[in-house]
DRENBA-123236 format. One record per residue (C-alpha): residue in three letters; z, x, y. Coordinates in steps of 0.5 Angstrom, whole numbers, plus 2048, in hexadecimal, padded with zeros to 3 digits. Layout:
DRENBA-123236
AlaZXY
...
//
This chain:
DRENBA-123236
Unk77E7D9830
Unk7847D9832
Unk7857D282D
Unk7827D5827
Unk7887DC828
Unk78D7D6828
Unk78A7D4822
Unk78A7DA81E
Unk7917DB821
Unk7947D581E
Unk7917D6817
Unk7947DC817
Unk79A7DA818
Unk7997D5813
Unk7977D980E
Unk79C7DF80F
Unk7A17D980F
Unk79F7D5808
Unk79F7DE806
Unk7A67DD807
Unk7A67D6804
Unk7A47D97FE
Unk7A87E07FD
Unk7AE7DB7FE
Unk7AD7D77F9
Unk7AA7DB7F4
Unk7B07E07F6
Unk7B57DA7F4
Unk7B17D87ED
Unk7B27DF7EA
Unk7B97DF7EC
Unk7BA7D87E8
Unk7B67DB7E2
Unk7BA7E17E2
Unk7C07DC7E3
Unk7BE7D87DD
Unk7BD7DF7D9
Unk7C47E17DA
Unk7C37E67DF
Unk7C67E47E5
Unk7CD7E77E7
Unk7D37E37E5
Unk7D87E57EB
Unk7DE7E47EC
Unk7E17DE7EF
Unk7E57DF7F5
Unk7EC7E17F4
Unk7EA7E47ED
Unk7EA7EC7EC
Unk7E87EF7E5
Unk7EB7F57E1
Unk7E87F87DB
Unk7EA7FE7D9
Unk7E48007D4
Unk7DE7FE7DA
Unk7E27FE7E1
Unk7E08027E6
Unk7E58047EB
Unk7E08047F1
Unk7E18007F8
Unk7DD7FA7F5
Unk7E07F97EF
Unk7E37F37EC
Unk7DE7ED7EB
Unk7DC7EB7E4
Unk7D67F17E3
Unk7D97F67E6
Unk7E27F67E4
Unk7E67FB7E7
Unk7E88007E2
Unk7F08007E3
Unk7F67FC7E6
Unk7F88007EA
Unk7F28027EF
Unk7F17FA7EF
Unk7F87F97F1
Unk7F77FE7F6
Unk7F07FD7FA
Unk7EC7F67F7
Unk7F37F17F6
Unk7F47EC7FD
Unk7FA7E77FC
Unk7F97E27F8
Unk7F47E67F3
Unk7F47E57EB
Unk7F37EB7E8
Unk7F07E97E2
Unk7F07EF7DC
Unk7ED7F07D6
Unk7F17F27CE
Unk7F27FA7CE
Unk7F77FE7D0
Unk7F88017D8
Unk7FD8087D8
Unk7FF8067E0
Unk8058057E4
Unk8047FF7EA
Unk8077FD7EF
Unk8077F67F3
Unk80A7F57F9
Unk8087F27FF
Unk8037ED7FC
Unk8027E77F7
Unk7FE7E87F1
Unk7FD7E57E9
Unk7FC7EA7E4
Unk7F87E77DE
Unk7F77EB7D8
Unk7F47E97D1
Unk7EC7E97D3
Unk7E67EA7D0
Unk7DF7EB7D2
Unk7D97E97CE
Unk7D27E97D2
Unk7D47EA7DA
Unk7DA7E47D8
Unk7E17E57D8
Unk7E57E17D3
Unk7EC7E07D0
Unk7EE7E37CA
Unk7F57E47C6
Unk7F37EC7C7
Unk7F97F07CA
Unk7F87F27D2
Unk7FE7F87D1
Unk8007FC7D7
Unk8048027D6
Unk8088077D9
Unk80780C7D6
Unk80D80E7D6
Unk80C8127DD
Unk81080B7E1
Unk8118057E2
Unk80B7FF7E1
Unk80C7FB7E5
Unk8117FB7EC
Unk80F7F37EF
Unk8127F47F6
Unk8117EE7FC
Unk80D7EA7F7
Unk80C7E47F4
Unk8077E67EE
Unk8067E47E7
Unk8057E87E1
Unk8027E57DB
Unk7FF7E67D4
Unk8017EE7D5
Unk8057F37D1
Unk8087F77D4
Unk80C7FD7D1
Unk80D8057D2
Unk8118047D8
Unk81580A7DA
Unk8198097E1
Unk81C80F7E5
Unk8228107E4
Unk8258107EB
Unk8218097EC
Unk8238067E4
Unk8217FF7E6
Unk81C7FC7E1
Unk8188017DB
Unk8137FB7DA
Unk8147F77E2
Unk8187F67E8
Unk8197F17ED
Unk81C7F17F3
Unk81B7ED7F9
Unk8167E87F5
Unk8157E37F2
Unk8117E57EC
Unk80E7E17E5
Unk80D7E57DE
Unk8097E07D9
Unk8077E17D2
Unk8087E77D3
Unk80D7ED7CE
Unk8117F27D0
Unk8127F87CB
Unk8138007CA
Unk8168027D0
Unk81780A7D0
Unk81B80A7D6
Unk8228077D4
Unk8248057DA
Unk8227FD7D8
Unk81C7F87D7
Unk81B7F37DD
Unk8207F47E3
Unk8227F07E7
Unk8267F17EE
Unk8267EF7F6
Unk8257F87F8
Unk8207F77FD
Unk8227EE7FE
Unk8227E87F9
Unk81F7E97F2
Unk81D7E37ED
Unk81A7E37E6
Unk8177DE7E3
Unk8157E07DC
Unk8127DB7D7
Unk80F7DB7D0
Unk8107E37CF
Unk8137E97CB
Unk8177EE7CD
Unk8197F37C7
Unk81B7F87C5
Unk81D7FB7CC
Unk8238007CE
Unk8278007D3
Unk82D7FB7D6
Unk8287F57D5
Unk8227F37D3
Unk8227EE7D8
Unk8277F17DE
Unk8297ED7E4
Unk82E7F07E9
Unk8307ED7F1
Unk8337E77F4
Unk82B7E77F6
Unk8287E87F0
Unk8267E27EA
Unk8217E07E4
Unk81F7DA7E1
Unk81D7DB7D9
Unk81A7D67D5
Unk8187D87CE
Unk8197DE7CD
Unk81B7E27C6
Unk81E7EA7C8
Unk81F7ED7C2
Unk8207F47C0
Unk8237F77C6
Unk8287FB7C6
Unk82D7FC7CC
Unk8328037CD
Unk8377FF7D1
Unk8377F77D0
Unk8327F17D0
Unk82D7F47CD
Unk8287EE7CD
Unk82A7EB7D4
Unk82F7EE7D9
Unk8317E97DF
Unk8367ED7E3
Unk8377EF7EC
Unk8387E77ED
Unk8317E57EA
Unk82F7E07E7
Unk82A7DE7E2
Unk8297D77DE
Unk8257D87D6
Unk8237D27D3
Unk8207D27CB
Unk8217D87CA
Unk8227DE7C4
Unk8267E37C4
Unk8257E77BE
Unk8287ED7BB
Unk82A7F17C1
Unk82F7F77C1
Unk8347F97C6
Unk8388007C6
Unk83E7FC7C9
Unk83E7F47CA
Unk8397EE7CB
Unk8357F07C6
Unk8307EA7C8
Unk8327E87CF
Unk8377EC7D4
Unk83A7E77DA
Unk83E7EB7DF
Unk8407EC7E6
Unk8407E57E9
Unk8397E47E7
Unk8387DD7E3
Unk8337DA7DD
Unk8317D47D9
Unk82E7D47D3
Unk82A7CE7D1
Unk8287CC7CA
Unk8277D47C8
Unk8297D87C1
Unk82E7DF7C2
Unk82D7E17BB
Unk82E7E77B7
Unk8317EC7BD
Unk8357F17BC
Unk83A7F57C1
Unk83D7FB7BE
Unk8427FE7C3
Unk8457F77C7
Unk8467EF7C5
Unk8417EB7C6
Unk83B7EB7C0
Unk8377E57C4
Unk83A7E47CA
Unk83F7E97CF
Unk8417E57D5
Unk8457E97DB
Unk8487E67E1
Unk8427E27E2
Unk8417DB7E0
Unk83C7D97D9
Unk83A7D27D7
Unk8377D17CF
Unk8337CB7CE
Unk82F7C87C8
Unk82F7CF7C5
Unk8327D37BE
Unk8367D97BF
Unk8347DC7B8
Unk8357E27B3
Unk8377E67B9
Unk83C7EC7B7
Unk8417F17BB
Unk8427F67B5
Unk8487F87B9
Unk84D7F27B8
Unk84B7EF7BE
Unk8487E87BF
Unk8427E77BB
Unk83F7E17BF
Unk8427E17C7
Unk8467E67CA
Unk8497E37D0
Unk84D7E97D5
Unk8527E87DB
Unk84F7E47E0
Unk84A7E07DB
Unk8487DA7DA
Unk8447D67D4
Unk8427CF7D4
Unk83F7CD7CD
Unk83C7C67CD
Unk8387C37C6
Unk8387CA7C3
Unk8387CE7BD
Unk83D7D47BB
Unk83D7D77B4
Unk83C7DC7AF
Unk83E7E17B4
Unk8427E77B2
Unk8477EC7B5
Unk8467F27AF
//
């Protein structure tokens, strides 16, 4: 007897065992089936999060590829780590963001067709909406590419950069355009208020911004590196309409177009001031106008500028003042293998 209950115990173990044989198996064919069927979830690789302002939902689990975040700003606040791409698709987001303490990509132009994001040549716009600035990037060394950014508004006792400002940071705008700030106070700033500040803007548009600066550097701790960029449309109340270097900063422009900028008062492209110093390389100042000073190109105060392998064209100081180059006390220009012409003072 006691041979024939081990006996009858062991098949049952099998028969138990070939059960769960079996379940796991079939379990893993439906899922192949239905993986060949399209319907297995495509989740995010590690390291991406998803926004899509027309499906995204602002829950604790979101960002995967099914199931996106709805804005930027609860992305940046509860589901980004350090070192996150944060991949957005075309529409326009009204939100003011703030990036401190941590390093993030912000990627925008994306599309979604059937659970795949895809990049397209739709625009990703983040707006300010008017109620402040867009992006304050503080002790970060973040990347923003193919976004527009536009309707910022700075507070008037913190006027430092409509569209973004960096400080204390080494931060990256890429394939991006900058337009229609609504604050005045300037486009993109950068300064060394809470530690050393370095921009690096390439392949991008600033235009029409207001304000000392579509692109404004300050502090003997603060400095920009901009390749490939067109300003244009901008319009300064002071001076340096498209680029305003001053406060011992620093900044090199390499194949750049600055066109059709218009100060108040002088450098209605450019204005160096204040010990701070440029190069230029292999860049175009055309067509700027500074209405109150000299210098309808370039104004240079007290601070050191070197010009080379660009053309100083059909800039205009209406005043009787410099069409081309302004030069105050304490300024000095090097100009190397350049063209200055057709620059008027009337």
């Amino acid at each position: 007897m006691k041979n024939q209950s081990e006996v009858a115990s062991k098949r049952r173990r099998l028969v138990a065992q070939l059960a769960l044989t079996t379940g796991l198996a079939l379990l893993f064919v439906v899922t192949l089936l239905l993986g060949m069927r399209g319907l297995t979830p495509a989740l995010a690789a590690p390291g991406d999060v998803y926004v899509d302002g027309a499906s995204g939902s602002d829950v604790p689990t979101c960002g995967t590829t099914i199931t996106p975040c709805q804005t930027m700003s609860y992305t940046l606040n509860s589901r980004a780590s350090d070192g996150d791409s944060v991949l957005i698709t075309a529409g326009t987001y009204t939100e003011n963001l703030t990036i401190s303490g941590i390093t993030l990509t912000l990627r925008g132009g994306y599309t979604i067709s059937d659970s795949v994001w895809l990049t397209s040549t739709n625009d990703t716009v983040v707006d300010g909406g008017g109620a402040g600035r867009v992006f304050f990037i503080h002790d970060s060394g973040s990347v923003l590419e193919d976004l527009t950014i536009s309707g910022g508004a700075a507070d008037s006792s913190e006027c430092w950069g409509d569209a973004v400002w960096v400080t204390n940071g080494d931060v990256t705008i890429r394939s991006s355009t900058i337009k229609d700030n609504s604050g005045g106070c300037n486009g993109i700033e950068v300064n060394h208020d809470f530690g050393p500040g370095h921009l690096t803007l390439e392949s991008s548009t600033l235009s029409n911004l207001r304000g000392n600066g579509a692109l404004h550097v300050w502090g003997d701790n603060a400095s920009a590196t901009v390749v490939d960029v067109t300003f244009t449309g901008n319009r300064s109340g002071d001076v340096g309409a498209a680029v305003f270097i001053d406060g011992a900063s620093s900044a090199v422009i390499s194949n750049t177009r600055i066109i059709s900028n218009t100060a108040n008062n002088g450098g209605g492209g450019i204005a160096v001031w204040d010990r701070a110093s440029v190069v230029i390389n292999d860049s175009q100042i055309y067509s700027n106008t500074a209405l109150g000073e000299g210098g309808g190109g370039i104004r240079v105060g007290e601070a050191v500028l070197s010009l080379s392998n660009s053309s100083v064209m059909d800039n205009n100081a209406p005043n009787g003042q410099s069409g081309a180059i302004d030069v105050r006390s304490g300024g000095t220009v090097t100009v190397v293998d350049s063209i200055i012409a057709d620059n008027a003072t009337r």
